[in-house]
Backbone as CSV, one residue per row, in Angstrom:
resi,resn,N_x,N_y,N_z,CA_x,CA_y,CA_z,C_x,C_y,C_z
1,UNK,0.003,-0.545,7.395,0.057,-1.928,7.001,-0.902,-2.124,5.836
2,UNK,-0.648,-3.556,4.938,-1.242,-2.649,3.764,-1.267,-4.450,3.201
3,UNK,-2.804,-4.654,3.141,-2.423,-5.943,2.653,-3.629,-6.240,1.302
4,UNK,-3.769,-7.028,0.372,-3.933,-7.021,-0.924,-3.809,-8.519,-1.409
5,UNK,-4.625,-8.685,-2.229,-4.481,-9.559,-3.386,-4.721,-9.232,-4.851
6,UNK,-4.028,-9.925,-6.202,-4.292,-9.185,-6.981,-4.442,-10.559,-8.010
7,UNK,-5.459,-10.429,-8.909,-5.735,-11.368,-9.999,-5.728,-11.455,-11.124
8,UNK,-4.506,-11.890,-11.872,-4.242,-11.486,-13.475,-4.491,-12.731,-14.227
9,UNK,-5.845,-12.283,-15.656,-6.256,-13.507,-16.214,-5.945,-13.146,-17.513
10,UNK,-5.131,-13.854,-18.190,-4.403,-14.039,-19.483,-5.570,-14.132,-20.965
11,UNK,-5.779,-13.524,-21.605,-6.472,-13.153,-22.630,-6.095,-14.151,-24.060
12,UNK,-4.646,-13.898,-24.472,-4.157,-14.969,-25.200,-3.846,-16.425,-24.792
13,UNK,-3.698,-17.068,-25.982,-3.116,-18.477,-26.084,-1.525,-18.800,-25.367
14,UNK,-0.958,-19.096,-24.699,0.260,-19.381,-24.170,1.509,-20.190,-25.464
15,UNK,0.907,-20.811,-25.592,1.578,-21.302,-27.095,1.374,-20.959,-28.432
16,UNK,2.537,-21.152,-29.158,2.217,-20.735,-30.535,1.051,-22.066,-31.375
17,UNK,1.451,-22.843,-30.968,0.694,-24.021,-31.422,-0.663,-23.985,-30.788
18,UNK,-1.437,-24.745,-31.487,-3.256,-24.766,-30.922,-3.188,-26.146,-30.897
19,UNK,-2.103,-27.367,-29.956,-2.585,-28.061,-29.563,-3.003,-27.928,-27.836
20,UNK,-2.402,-26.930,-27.583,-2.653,-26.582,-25.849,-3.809,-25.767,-26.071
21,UNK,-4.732,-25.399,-25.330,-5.778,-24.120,-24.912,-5.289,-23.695,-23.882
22,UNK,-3.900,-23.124,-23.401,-3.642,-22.596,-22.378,-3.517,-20.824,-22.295
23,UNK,-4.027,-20.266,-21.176,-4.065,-18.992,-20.794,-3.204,-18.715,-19.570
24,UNK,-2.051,-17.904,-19.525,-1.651,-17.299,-18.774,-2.019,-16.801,-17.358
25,UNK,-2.291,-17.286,-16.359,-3.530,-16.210,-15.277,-2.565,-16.566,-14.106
26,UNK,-2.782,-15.419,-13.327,-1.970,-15.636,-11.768,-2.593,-14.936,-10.380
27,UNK,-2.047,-15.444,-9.129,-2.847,-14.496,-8.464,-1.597,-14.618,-7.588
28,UNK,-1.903,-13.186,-6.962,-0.480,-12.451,-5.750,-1.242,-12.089,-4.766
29,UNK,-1.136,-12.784,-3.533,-0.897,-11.624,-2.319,0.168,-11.583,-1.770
30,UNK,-0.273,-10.148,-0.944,1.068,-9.809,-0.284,0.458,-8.896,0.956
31,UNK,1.855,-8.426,1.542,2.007,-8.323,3.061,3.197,-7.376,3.038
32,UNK,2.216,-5.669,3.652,3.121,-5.030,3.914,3.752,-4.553,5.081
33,UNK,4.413,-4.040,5.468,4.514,-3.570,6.771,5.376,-2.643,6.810
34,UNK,5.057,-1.234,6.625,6.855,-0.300,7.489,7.538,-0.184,8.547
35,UNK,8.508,-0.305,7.547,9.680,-0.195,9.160,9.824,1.329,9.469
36,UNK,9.902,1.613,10.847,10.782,2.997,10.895,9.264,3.709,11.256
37,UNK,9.802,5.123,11.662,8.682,6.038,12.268,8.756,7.205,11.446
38,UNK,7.841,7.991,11.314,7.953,8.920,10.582,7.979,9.881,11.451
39,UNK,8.748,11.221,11.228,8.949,12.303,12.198,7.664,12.956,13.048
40,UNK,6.942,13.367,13.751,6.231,14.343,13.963,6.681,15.617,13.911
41,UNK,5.886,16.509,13.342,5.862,17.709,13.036,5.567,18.440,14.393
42,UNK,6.358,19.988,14.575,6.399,20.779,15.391,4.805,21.522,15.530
């Protein structure tokens, strides 16, 4: 199981124009889980 967050902060301007000061930035988590078993070995 495998769980995480991840934080991306935008360096450039979002618009071509310089009436916004906007930057790009996001954040993800997530949530893993496998299905299924893996074989055991002899």
């Amino acid at each position: 199981m495998n769980i995480g967050v991840k934080y991306f902060y935008g360096l450039t301007n979002s618009f071509k124009n310089n009436y916004y000061n906007s930057k790009n930035s996001s954040i993800y988590a997530y949530l893993s889980i496998p299905i299924g078993k893996e074989k055991k070995e002899d």
